[in-house]
PDB file of N, CA, C and O in Angstrom, chain B, residues numbered from 101:
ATOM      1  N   UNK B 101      20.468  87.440 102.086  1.00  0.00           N
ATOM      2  CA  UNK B 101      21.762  87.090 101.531  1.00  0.00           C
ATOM      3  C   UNK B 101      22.531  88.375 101.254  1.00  0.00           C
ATOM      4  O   UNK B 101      22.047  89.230 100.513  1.00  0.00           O
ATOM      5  N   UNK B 102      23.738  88.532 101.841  1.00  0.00           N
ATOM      6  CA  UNK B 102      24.709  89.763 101.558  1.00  0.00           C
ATOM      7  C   UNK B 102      25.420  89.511 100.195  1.00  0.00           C
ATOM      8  O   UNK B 102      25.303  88.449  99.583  1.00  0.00           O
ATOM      9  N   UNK B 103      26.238  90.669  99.724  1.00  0.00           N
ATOM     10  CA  UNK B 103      26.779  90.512  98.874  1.00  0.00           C
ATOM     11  C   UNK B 103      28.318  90.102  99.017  1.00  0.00           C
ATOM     12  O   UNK B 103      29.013  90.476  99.961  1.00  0.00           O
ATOM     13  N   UNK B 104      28.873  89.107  97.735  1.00  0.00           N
ATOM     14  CA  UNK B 104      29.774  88.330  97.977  1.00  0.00           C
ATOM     15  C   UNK B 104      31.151  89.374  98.247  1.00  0.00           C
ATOM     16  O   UNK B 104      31.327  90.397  97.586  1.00  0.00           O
ATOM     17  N   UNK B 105      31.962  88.966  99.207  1.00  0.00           N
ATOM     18  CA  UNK B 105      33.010  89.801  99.540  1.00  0.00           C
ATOM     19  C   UNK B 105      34.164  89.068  98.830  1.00  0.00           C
ATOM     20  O   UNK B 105      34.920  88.319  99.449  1.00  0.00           O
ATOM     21  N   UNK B 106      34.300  89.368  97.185  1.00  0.00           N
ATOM     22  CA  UNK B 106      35.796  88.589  96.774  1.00  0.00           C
ATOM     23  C   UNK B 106      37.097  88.831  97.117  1.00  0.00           C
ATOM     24  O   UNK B 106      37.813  89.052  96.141  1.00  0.00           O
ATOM     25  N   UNK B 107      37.611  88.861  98.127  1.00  0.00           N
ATOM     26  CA  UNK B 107      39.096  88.768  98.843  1.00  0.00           C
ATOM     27  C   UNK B 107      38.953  87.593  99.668  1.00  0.00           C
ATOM     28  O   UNK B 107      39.904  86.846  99.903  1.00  0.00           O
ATOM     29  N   UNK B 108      37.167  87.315 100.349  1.00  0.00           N
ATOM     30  CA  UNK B 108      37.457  86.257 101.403  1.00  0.00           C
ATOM     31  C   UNK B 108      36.332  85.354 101.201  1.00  0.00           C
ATOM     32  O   UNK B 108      36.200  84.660 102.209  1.00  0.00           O
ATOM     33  N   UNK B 109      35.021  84.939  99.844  1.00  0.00           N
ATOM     34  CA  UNK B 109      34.449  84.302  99.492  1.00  0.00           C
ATOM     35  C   UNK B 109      34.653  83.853  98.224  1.00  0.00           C
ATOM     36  O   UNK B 109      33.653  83.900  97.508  1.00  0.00           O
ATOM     37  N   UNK B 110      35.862  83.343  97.631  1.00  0.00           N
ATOM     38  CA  UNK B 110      36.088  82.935  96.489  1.00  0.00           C
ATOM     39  C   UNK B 110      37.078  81.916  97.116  1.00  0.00           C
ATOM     40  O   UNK B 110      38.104  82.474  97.505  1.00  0.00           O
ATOM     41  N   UNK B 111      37.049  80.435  97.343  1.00  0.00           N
ATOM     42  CA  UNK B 111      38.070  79.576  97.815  1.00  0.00           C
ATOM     43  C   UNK B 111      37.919  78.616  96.663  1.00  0.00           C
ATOM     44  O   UNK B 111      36.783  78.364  96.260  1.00  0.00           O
ATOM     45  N   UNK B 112      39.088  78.000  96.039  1.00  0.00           N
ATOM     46  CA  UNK B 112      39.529  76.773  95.101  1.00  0.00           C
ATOM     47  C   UNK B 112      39.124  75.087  96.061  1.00  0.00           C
ATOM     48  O   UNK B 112      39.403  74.502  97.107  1.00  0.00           O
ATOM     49  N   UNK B 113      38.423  74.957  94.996  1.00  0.00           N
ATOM     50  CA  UNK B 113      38.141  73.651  95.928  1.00  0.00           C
ATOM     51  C   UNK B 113      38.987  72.794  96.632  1.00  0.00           C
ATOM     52  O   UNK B 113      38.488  71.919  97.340  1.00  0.00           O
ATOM     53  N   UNK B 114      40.391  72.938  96.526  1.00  0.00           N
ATOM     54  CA  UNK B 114      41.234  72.003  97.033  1.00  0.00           C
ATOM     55  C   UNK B 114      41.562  72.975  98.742  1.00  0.00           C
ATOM     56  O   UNK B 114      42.025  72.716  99.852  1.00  0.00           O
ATOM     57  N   UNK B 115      40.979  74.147  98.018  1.00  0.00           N
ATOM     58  CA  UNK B 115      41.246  74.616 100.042  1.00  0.00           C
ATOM     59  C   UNK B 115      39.820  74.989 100.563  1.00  0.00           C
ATOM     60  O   UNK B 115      39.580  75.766 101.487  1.00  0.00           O
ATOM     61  N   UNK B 116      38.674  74.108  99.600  1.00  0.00           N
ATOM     62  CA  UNK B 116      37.359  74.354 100.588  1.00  0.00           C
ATOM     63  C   UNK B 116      37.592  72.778 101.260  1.00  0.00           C
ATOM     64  O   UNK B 116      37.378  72.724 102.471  1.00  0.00           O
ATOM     65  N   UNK B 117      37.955  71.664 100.678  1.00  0.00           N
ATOM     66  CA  UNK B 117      38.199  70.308 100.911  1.00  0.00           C
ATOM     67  C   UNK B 117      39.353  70.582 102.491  1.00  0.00           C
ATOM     68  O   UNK B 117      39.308  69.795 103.436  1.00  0.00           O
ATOM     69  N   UNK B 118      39.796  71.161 102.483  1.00  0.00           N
ATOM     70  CA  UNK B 118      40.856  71.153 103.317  1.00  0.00           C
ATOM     71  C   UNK B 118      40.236  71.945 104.692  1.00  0.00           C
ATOM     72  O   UNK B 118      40.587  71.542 105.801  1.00  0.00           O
ATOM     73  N   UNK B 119      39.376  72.996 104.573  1.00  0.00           N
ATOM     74  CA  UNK B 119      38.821  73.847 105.333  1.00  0.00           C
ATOM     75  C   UNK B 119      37.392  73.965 105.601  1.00  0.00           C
ATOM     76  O   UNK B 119      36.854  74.915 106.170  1.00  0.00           O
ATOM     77  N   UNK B 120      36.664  72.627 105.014  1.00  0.00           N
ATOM     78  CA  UNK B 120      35.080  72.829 105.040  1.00  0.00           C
ATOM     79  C   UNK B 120      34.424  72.841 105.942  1.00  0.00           C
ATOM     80  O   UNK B 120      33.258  73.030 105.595  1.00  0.00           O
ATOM     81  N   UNK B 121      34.563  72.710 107.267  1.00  0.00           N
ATOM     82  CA  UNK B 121      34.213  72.927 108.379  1.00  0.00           C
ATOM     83  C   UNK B 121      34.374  74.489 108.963  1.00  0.00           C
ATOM     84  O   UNK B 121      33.472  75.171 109.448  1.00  0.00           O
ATOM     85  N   UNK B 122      36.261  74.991 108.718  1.00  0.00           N
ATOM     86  CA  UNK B 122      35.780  76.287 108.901  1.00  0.00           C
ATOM     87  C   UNK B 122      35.032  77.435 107.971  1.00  0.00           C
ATOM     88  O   UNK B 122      34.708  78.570 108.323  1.00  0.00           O
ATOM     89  N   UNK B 123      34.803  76.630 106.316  1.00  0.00           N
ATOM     90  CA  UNK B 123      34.068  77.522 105.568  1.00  0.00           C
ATOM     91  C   UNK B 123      32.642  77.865 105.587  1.00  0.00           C
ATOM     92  O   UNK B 123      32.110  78.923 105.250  1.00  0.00           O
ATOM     93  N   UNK B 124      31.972  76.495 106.162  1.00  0.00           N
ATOM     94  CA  UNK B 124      31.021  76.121 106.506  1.00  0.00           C
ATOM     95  C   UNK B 124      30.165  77.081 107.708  1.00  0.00           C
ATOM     96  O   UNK B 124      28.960  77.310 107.817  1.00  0.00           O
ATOM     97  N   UNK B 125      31.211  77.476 108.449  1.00  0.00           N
ATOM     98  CA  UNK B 125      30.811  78.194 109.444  1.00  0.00           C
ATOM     99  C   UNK B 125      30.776  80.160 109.024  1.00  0.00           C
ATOM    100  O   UNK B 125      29.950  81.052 109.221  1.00  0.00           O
ATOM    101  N   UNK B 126      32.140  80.097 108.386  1.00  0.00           N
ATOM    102  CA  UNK B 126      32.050  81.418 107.553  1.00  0.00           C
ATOM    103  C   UNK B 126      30.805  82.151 107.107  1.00  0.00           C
ATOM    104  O   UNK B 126      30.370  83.284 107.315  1.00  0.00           O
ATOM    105  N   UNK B 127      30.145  80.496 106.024  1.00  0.00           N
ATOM    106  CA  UNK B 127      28.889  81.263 105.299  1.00  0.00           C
ATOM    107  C   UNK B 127      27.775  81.367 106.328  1.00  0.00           C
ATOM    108  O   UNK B 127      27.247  82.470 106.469  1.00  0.00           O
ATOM    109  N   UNK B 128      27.252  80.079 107.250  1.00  0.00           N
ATOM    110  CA  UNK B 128      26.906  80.749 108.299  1.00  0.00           C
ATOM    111  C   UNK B 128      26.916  81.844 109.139  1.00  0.00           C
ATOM    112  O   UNK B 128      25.842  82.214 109.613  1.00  0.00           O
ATOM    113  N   UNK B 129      28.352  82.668 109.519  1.00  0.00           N
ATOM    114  CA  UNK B 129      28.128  83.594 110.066  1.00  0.00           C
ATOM    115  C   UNK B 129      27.957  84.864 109.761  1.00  0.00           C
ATOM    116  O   UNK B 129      27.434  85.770 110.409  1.00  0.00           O
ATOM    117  N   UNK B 130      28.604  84.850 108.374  1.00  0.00           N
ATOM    118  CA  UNK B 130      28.608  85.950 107.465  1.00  0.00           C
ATOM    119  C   UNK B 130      27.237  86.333 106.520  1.00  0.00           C
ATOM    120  O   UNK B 130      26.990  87.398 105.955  1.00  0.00           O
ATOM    121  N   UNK B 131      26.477  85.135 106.553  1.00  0.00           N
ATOM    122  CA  UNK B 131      25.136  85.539 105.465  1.00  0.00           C
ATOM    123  C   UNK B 131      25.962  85.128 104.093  1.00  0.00           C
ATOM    124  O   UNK B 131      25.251  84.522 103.291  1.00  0.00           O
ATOM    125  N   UNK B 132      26.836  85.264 103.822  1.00  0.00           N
ATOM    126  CA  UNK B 132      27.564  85.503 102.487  1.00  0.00           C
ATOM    127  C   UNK B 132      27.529  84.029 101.327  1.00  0.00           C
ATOM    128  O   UNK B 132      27.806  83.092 102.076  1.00  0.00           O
ATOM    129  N   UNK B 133      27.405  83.690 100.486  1.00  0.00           N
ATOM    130  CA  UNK B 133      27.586  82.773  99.855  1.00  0.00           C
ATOM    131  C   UNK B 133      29.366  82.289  99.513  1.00  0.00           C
ATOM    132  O   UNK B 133      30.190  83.075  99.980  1.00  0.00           O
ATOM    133  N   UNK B 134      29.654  81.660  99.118  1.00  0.00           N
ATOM    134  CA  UNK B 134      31.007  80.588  99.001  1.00  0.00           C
ATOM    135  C   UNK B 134      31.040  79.960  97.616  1.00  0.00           C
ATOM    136  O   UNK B 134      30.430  78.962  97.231  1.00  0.00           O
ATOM    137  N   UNK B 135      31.997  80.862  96.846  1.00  0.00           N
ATOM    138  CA  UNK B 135      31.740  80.846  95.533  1.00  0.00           C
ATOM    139  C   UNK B 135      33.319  79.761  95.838  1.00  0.00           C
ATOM    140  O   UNK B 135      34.304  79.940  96.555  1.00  0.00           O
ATOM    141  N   UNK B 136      32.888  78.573  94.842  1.00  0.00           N
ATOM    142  CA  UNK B 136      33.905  77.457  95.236  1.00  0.00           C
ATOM    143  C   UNK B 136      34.556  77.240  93.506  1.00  0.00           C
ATOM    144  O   UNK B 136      33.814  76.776  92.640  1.00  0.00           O
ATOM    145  N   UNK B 137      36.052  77.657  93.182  1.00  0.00           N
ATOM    146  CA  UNK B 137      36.714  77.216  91.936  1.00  0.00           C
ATOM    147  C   UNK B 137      37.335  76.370  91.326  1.00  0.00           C
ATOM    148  O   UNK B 137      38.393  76.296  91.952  1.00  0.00           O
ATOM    149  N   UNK B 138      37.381  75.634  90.463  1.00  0.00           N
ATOM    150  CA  UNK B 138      38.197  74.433  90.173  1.00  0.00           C
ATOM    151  C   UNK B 138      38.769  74.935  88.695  1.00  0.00           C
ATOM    152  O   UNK B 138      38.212  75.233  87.638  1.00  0.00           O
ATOM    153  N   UNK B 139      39.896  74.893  89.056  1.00  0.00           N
ATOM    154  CA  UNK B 139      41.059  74.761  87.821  1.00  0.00           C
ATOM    155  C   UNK B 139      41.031  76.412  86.983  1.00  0.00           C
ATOM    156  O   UNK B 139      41.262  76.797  85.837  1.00  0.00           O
ATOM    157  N   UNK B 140      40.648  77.009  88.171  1.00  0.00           N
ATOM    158  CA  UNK B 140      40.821  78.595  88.311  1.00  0.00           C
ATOM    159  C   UNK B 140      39.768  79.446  87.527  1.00  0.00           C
ATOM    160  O   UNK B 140      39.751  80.541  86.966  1.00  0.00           O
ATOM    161  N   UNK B 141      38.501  77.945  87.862  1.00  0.00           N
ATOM    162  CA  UNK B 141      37.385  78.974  86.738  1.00  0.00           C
ATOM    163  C   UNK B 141      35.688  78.286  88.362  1.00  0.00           C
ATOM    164  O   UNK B 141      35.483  77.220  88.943  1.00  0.00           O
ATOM    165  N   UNK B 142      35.279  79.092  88.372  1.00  0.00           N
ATOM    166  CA  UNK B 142      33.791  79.375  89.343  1.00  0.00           C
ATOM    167  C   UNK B 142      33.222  78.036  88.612  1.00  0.00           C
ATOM    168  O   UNK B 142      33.031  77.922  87.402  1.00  0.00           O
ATOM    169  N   UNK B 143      32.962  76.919  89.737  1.00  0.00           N
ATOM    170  CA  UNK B 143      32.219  75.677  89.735  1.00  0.00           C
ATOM    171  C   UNK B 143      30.937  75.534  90.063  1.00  0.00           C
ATOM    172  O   UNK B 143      30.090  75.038  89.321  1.00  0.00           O
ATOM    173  N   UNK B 144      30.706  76.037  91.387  1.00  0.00           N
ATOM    174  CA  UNK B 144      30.070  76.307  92.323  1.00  0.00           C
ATOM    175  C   UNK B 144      29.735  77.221  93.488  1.00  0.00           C
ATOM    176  O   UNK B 144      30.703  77.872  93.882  1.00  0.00           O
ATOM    177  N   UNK B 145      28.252  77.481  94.324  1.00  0.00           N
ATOM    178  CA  UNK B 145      28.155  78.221  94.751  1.00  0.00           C
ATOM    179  C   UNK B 145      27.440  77.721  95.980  1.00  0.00           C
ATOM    180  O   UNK B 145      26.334  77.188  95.888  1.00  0.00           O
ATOM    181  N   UNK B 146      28.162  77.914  97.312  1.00  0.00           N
ATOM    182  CA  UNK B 146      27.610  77.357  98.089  1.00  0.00           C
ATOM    183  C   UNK B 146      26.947  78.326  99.328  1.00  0.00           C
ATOM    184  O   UNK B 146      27.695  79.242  99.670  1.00  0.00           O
ATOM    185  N   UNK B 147      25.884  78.259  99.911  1.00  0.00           N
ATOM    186  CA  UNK B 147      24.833  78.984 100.463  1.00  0.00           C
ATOM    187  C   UNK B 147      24.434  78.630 101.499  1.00  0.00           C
ATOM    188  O   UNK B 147      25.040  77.595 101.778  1.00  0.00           O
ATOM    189  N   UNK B 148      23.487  78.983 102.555  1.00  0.00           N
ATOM    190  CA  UNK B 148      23.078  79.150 103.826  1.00  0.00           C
ATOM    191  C   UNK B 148      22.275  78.529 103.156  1.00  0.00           C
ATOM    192  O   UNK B 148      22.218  78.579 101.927  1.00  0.00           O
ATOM    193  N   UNK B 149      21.243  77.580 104.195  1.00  0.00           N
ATOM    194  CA  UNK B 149      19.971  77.034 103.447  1.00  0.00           C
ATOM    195  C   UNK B 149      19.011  78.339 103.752  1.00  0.00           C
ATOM    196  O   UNK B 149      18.690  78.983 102.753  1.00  0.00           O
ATOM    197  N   UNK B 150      18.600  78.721 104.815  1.00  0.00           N
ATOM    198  CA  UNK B 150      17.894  79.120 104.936  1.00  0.00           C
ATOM    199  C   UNK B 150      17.565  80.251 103.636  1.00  0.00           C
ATOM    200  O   UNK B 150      16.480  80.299 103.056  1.00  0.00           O
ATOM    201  N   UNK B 151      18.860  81.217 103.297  1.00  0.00           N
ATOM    202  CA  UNK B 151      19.417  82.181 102.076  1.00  0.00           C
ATOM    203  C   UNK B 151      18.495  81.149 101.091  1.00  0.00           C
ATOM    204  O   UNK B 151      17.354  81.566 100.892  1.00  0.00           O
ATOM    205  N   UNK B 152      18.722  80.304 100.671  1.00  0.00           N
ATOM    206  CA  UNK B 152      18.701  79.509  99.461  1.00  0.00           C
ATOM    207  C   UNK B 152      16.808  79.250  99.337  1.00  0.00           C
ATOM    208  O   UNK B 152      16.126  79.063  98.329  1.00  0.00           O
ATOM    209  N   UNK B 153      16.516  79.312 100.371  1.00  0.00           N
ATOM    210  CA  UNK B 153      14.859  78.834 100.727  1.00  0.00           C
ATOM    211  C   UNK B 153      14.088  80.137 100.223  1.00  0.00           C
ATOM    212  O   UNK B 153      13.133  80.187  99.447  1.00  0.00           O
ATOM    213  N   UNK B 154      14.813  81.269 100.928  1.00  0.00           N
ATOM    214  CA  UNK B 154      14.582  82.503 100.794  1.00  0.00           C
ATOM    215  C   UNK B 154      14.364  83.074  99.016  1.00  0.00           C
ATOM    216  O   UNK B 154      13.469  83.553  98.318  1.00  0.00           O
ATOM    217  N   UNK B 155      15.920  82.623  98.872  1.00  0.00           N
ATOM    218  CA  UNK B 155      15.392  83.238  97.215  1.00  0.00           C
ATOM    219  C   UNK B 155      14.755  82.437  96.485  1.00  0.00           C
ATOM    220  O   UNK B 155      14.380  82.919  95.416  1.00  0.00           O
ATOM    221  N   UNK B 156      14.478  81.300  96.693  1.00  0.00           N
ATOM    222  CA  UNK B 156      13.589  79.971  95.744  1.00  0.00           C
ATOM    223  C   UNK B 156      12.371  80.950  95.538  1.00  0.00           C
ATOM    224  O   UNK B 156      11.901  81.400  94.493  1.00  0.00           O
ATOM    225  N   UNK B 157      11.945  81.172  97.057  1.00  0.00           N
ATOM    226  CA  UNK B 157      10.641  82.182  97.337  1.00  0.00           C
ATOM    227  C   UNK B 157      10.297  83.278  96.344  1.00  0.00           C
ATOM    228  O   UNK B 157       9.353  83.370  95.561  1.00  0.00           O
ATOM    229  N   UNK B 158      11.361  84.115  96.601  1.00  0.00           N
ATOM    230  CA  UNK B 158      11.350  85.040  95.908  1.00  0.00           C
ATOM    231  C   UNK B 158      11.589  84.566  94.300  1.00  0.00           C
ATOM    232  O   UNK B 158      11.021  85.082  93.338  1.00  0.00           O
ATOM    233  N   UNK B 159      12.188  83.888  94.265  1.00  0.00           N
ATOM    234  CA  UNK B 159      11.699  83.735  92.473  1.00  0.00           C
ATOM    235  C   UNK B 159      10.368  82.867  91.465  1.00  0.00           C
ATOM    236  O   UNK B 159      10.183  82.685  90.262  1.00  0.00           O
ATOM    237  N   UNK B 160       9.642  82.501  92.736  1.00  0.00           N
ATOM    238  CA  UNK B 160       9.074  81.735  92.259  1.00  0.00           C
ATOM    239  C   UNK B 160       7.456  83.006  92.976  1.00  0.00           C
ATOM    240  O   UNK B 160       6.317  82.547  93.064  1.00  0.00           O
ATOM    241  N   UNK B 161       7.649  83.870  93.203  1.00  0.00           N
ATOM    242  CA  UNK B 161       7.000  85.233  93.112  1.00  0.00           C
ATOM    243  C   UNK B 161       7.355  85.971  91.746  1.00  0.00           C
ATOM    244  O   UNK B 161       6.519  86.349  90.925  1.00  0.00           O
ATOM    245  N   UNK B 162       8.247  86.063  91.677  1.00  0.00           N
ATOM    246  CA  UNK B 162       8.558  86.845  90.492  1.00  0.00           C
ATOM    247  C   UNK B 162       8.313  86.038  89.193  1.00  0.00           C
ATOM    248  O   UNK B 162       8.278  86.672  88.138  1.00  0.00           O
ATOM    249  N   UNK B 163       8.152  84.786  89.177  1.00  0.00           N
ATOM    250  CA  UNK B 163       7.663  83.842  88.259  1.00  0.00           C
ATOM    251  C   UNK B 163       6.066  84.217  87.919  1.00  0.00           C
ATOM    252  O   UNK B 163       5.460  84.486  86.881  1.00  0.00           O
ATOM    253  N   UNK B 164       5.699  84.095  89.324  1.00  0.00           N
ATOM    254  CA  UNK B 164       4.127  84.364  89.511  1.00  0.00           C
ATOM    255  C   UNK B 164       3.610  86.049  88.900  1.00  0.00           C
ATOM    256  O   UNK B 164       2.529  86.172  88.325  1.00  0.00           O
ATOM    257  N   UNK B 165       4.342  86.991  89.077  1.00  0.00           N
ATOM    258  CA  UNK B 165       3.883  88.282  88.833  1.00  0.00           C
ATOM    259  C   UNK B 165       4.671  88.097  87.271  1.00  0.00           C
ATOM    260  O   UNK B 165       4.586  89.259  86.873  1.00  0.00           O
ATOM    261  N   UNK B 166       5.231  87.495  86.396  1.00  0.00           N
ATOM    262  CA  UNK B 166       5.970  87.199  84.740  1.00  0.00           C
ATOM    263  C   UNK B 166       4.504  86.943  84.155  1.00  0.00           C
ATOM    264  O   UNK B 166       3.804  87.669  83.449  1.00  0.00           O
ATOM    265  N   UNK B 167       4.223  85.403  84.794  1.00  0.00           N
ATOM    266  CA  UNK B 167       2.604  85.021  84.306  1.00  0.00           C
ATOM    267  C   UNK B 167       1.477  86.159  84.215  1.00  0.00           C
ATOM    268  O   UNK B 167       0.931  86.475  83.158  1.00  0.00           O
ATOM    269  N   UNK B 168       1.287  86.557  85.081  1.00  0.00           N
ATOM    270  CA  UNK B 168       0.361  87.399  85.586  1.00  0.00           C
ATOM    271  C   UNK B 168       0.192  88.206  84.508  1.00  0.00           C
ATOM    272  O   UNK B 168      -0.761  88.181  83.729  1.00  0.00           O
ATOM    273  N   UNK B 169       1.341  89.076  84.473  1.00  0.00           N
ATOM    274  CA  UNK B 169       1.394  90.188  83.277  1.00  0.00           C
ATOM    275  C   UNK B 169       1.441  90.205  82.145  1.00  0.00           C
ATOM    276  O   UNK B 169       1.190  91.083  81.320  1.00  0.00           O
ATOM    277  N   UNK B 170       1.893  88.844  82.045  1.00  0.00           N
ATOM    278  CA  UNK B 170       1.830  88.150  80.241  1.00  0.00           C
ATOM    279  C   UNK B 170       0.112  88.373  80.131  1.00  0.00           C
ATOM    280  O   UNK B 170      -0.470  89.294  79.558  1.00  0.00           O
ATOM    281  N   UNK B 171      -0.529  87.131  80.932  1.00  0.00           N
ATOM    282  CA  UNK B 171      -1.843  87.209  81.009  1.00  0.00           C
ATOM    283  C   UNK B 171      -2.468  88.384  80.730  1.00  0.00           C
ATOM    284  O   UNK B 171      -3.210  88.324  79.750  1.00  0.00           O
ATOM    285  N   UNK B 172      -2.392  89.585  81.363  1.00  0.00           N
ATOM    286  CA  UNK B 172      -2.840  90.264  81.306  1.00  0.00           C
ATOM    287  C   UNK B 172      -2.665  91.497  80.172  1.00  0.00           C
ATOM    288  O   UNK B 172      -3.551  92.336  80.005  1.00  0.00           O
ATOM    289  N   UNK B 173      -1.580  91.494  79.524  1.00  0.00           N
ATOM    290  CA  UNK B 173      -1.446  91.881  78.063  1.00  0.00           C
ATOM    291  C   UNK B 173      -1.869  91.129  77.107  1.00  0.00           C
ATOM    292  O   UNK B 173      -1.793  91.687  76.013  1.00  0.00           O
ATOM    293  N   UNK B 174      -2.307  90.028  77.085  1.00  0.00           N
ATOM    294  CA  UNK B 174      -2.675  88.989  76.119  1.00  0.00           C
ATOM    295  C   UNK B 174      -4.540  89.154  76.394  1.00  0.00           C
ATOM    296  O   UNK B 174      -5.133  88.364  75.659  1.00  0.00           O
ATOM    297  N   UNK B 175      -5.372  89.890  77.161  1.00  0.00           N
ATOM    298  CA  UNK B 175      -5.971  90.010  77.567  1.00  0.00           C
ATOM    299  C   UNK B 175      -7.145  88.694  78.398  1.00  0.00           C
ATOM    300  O   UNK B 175      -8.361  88.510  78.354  1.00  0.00           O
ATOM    301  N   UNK B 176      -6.106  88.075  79.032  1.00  0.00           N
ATOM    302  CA  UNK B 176      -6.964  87.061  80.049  1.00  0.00           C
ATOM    303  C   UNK B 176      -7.006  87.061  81.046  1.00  0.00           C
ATOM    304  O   UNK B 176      -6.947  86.030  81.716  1.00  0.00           O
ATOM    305  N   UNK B 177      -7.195  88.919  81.803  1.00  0.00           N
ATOM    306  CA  UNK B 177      -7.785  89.245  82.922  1.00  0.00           C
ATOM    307  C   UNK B 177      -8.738  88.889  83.210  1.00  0.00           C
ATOM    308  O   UNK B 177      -9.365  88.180  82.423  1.00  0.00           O
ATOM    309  N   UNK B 178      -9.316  89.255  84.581  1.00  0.00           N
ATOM    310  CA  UNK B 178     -10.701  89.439  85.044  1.00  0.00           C
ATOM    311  C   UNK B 178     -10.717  91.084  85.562  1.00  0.00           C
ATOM    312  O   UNK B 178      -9.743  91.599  86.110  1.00  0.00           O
ATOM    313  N   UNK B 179     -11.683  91.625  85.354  1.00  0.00           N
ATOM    314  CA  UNK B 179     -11.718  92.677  85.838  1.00  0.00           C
ATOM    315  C   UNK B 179     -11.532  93.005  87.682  1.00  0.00           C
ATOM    316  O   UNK B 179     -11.278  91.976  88.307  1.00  0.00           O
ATOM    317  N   UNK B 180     -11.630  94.213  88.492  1.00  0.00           N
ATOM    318  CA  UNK B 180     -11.290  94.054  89.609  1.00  0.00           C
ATOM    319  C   UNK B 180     -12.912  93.532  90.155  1.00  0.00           C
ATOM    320  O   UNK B 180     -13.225  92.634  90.937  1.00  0.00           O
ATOM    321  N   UNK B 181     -13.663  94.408  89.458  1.00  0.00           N
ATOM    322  CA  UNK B 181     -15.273  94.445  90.225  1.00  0.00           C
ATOM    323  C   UNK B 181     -15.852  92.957  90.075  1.00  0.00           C
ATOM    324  O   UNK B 181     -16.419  92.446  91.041  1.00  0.00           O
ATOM    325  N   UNK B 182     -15.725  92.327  88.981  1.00  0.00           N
ATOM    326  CA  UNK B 182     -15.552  90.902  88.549  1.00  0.00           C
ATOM    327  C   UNK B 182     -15.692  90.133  89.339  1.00  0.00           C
ATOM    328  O   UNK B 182     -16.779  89.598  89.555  1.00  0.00           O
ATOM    329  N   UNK B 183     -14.226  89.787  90.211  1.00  0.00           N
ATOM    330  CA  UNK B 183     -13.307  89.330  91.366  1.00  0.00           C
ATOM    331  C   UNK B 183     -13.894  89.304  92.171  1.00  0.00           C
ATOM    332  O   UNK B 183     -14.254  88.203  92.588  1.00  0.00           O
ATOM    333  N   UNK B 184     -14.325  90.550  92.854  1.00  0.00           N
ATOM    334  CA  UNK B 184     -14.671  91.178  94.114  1.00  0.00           C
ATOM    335  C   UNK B 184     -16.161  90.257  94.250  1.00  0.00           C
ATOM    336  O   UNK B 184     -16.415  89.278  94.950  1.00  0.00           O
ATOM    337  N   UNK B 185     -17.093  91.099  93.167  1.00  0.00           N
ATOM    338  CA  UNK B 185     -18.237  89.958  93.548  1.00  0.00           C
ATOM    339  C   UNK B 185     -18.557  88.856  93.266  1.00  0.00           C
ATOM    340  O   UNK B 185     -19.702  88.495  93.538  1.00  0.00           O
ATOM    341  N   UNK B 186     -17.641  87.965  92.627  1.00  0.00           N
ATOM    342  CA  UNK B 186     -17.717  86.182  92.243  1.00  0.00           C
ATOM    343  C   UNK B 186     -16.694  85.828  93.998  1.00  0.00           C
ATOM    344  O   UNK B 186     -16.605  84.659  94.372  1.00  0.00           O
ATOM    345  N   UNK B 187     -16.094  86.882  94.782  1.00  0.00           N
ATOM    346  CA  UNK B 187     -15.778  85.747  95.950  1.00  0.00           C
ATOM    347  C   UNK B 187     -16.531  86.372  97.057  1.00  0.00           C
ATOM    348  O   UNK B 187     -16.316  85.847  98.150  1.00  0.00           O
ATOM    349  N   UNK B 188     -17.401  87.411  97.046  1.00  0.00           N
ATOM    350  CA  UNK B 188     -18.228  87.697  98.232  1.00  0.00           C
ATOM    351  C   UNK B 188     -19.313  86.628  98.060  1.00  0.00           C
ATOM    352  O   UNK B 188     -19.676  86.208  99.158  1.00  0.00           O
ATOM    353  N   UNK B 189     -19.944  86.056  97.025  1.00  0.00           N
ATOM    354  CA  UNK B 189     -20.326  85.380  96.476  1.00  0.00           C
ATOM    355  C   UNK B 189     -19.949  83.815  96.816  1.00  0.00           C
ATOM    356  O   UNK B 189     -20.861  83.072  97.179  1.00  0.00           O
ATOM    357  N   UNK B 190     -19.098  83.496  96.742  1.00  0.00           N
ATOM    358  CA  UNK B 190     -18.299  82.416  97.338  1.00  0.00           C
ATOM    359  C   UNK B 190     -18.491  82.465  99.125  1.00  0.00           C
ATOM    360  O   UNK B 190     -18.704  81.329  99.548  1.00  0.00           O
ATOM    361  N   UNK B 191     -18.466  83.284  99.979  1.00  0.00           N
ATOM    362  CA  UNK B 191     -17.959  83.621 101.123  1.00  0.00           C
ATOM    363  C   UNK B 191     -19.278  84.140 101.924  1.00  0.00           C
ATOM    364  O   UNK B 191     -19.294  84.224 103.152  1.00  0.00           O
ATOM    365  N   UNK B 192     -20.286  84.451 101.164  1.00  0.00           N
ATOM    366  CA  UNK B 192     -21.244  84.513 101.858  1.00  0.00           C
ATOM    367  C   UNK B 192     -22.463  82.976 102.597  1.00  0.00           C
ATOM    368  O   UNK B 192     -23.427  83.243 103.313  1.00  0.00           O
TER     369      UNK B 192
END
């Protein structure tokens, strides 16, 4: 996902309604998201799916490494050597 270009990704909904086919194609070709306004204040934000799949990903990693580190200051690690031989263990 690029970053939003505000001169030509900020449209009022009454001219995304009017143009959604060619906006549609915009965010497609541009990568860019389509920040959509009503009554001159940011409503919505409209996205590439694929973009949108992408950062779900990525935040739901960064969710995963939040846990992790909580865990692991709270001390409910496992050690590394631990790990290592409870899944050779498993795998043999």
């Amino acid at each position: 996902m690029r970053t939003i270009n505000f001169e030509q990704d900020i449209k009022s909904l009454s001219e995304f309604r009017a143009n959604a086919s060619k906006l549609l194609k915009q965010i497609n070709n541009t990568r860019r998201p389509l920040i959509i306004t009503q009554h001159g204040k940011s409503k919505a934000v409209l996205m590439d799916v694929t973009d949108y799949q992408n950062l779900i990903e990525k935040l739901e990693i960064l969710e995963d490494i939040y846990v992790s580190e909580k865990q692991i200051a709270e001390g409910k690690g496992i050690p590394h050597n631990q790990v290592k031989e409870e899944l050779l263990k498993r795998f043999k």
